[in-house]
C-alpha positions as YAML, in Angstrom:
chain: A
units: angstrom
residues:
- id: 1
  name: UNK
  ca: [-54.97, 6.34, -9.92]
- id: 2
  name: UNK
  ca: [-51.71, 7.48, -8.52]
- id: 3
  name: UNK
  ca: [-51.62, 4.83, -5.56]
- id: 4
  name: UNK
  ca: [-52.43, 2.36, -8.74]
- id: 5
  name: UNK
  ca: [-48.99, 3.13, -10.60]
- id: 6
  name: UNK
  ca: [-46.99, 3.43, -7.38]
- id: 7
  name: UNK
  ca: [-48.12, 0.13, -6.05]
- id: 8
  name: UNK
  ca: [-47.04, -1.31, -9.78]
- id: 9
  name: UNK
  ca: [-43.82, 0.38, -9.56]
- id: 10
  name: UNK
  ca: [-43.07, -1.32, -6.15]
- id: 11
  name: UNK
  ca: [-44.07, -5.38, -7.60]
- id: 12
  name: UNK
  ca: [-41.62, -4.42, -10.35]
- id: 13
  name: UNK
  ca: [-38.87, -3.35, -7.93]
- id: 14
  name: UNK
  ca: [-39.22, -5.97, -5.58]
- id: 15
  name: UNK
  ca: [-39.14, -8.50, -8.48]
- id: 16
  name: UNK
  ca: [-36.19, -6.67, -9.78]
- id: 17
  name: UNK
  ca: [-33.99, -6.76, -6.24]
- id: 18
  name: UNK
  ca: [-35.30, -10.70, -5.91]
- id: 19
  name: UNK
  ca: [-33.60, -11.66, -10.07]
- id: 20
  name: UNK
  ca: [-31.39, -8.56, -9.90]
- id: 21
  name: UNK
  ca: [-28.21, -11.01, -8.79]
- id: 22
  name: UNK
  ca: [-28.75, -13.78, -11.34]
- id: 23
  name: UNK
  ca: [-26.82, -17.03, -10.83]
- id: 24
  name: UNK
  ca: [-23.73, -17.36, -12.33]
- id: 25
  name: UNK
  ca: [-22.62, -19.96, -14.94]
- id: 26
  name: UNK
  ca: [-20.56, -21.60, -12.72]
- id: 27
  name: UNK
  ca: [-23.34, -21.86, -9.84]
- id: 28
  name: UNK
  ca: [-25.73, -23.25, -12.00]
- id: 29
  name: UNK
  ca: [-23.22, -25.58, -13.46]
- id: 30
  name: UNK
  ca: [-22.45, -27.03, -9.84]
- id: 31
  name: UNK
  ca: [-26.21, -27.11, -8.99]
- id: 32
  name: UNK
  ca: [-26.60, -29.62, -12.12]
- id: 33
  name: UNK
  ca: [-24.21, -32.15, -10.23]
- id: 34
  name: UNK
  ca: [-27.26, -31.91, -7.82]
- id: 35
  name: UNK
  ca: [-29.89, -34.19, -10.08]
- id: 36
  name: UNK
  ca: [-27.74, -37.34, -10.05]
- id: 37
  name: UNK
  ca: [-26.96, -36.29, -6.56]
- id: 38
  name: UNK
  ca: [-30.57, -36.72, -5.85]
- id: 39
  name: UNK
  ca: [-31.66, -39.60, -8.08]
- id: 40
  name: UNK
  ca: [-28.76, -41.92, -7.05]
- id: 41
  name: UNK
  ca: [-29.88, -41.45, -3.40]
- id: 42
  name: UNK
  ca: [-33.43, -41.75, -3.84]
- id: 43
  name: UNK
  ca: [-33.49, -44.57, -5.67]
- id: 44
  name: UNK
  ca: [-31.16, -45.64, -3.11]
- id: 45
  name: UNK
  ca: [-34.27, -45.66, -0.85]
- id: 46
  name: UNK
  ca: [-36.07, -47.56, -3.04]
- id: 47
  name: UNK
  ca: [-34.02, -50.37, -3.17]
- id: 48
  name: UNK
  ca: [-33.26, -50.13, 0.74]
- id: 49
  name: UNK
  ca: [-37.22, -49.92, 1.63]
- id: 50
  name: UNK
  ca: [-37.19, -53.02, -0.87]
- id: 51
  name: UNK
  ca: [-34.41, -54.95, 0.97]
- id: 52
  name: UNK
  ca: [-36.57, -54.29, 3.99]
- id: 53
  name: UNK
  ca: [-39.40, -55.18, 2.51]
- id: 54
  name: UNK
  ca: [-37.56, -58.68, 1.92]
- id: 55
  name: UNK
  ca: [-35.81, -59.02, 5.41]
- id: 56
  name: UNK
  ca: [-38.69, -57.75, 7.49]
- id: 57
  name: UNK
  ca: [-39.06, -55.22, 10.34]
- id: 58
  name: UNK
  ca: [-35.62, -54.45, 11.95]
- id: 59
  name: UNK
  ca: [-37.02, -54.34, 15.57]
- id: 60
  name: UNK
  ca: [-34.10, -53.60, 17.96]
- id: 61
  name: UNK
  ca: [-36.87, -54.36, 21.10]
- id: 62
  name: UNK
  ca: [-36.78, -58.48, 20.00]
- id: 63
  name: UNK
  ca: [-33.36, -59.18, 20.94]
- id: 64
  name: UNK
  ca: [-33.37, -62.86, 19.83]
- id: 65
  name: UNK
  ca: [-34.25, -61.56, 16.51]
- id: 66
  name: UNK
  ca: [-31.54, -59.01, 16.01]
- id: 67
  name: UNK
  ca: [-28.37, -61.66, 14.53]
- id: 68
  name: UNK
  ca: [-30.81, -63.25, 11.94]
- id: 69
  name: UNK
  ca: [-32.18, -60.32, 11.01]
- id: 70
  name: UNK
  ca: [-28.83, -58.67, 10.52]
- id: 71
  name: UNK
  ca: [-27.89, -62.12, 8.79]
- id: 72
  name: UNK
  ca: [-30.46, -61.47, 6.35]
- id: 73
  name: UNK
  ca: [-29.73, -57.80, 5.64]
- id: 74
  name: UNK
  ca: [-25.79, -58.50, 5.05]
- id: 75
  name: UNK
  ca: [-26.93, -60.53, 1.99]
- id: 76
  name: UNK
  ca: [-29.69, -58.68, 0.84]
- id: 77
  name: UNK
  ca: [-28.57, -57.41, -2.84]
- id: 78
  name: UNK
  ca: [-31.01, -55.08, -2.51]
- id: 79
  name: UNK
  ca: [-29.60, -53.24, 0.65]
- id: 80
  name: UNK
  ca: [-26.07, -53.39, -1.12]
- id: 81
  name: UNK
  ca: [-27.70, -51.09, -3.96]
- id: 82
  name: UNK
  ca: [-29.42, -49.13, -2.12]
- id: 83
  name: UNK
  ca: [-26.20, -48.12, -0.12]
- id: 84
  name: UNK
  ca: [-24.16, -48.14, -3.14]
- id: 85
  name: UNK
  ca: [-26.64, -45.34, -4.55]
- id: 86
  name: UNK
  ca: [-26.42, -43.39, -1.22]
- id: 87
  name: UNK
  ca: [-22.25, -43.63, -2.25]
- id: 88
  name: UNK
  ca: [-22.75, -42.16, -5.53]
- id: 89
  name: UNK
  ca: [-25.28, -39.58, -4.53]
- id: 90
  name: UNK
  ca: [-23.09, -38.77, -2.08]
- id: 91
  name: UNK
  ca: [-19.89, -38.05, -4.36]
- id: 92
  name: UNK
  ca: [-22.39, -35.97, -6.66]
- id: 93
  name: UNK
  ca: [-22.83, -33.61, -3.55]
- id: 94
  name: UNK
  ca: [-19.81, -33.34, -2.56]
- id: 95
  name: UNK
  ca: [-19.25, -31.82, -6.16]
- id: 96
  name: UNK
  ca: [-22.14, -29.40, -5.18]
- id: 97
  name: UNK
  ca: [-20.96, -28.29, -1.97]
- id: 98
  name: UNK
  ca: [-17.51, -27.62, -2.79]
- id: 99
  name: UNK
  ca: [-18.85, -25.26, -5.20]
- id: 100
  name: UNK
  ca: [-21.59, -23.35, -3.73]
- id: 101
  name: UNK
  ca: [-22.79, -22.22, -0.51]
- id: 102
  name: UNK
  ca: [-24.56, -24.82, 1.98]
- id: 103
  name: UNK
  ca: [-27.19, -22.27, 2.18]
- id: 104
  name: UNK
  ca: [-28.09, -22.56, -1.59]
- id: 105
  name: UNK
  ca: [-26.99, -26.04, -2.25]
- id: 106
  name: UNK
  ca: [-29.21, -27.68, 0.76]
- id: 107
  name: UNK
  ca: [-32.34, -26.73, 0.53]
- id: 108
  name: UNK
  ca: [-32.32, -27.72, -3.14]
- id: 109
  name: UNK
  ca: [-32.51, -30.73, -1.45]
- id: 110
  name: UNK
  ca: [-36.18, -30.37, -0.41]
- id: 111
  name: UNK
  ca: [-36.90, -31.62, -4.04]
- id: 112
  name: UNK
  ca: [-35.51, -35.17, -3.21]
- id: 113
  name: UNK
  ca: [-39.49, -35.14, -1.03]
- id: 114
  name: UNK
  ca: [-40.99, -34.78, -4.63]
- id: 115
  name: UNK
  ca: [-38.49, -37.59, -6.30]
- id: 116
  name: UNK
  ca: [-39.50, -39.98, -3.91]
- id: 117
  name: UNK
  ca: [-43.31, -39.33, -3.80]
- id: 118
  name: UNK
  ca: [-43.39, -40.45, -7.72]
- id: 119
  name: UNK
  ca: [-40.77, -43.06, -7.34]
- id: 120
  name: UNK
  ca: [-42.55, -44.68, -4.28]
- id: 121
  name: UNK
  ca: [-45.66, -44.62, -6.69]
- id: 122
  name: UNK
  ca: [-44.30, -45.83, -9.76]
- id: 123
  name: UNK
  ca: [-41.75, -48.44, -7.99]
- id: 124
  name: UNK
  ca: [-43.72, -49.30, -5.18]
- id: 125
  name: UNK
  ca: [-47.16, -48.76, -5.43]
- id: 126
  name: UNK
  ca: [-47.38, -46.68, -2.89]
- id: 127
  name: UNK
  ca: [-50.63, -44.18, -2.82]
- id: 128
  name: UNK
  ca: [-50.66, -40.79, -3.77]
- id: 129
  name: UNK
  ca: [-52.71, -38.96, -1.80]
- id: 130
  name: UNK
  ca: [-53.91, -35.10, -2.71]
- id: 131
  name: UNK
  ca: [-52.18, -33.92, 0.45]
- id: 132
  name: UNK
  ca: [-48.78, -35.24, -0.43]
- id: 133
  name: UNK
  ca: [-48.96, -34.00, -4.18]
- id: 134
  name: UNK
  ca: [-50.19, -30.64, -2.65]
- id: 135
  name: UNK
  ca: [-47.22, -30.90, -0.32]
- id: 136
  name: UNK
  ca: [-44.83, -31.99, -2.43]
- id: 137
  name: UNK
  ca: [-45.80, -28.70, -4.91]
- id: 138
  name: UNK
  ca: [-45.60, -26.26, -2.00]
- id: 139
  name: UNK
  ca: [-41.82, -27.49, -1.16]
- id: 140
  name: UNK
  ca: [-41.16, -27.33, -5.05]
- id: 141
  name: UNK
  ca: [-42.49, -23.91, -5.13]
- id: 142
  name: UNK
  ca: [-39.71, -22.82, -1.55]
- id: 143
  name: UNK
  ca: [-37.16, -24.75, -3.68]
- id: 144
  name: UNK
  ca: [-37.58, -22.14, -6.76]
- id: 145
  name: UNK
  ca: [-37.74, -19.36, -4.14]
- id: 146
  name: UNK
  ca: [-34.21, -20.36, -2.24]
- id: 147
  name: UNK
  ca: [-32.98, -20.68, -6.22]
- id: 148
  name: UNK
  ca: [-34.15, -16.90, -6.89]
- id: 149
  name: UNK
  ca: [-32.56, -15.77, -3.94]
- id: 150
  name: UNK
  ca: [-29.04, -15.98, -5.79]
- id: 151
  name: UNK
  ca: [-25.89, -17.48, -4.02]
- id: 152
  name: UNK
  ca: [-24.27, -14.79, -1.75]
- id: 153
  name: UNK
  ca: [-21.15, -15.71, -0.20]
...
């Protein structure tokens, strides 16, 4: 019974040293900057995989098909919103990183795999298939694990 109550004692310190160093306000804060971060620039990819979609394959092998190609893309409106969401998603970040550590702030990014998983499926038809859902949860799940670790300088 002993080896019982000091095996509870030890879950309850570990998950004590893992939440013992909570965020701070201003951390989490910062880390909010990271959802537009991540929606701008994955819905960026949707509308650049739907450019492409439009233009066709970008196949640097057929040579004589490289200028119209490129012709195409330049007035694609699609492409031009795609990169203009990669632009803003891009200023969002730099909000995060000039806030928190890389270490933190990165990996966070993992989640952007989820985002585009439902976005592909919603906005593109795109299958979901049990392995990518199962994947997609197991990177959520080391997302919420980097998150617990706290931000040390």
């Amino acid at each position: 019974m002993q080896n019982g109550t000091r095996n509870t004692q030890y879950v309850f310190r570990v998950a004590y040293c893992v939440t013992e160093d909570p965020l701070s306000r201003e951390t989490i804060t910062a880390l909010m900057w990271l959802i537009p971060a991540m929606l701008l620039s994955t819905t960026g990819e949707l509308f650049l995989k739907r450019g492409m979609n439009e233009v066709g394959a970008l196949d640097f092998a057929a040579v004589d098909a490289i200028v119209p190609t490129f012709l195409k893309m330049i007035v694609n409106p699609n492409l031009w919103i795609g990169f203009a969401g990669f632009i803003g998603g891009s200023i969002f970040w730099l909000s995060v990183i000039s806030r928190v550590p890389l270490s933190l702030a990165y990996p966070m990014l993992g989640l952007m795999y989820v985002i585009i998983v439902v976005e592909s499926w919603i906005f593109l038809g795109e299958g979901l298939h049990p392995l990518r859902i199962l994947g997609s949860f197991v990177i959520g799940i080391g997302v919420a694990l980097i998150g617990l670790s706290g931000a040390e300088k």
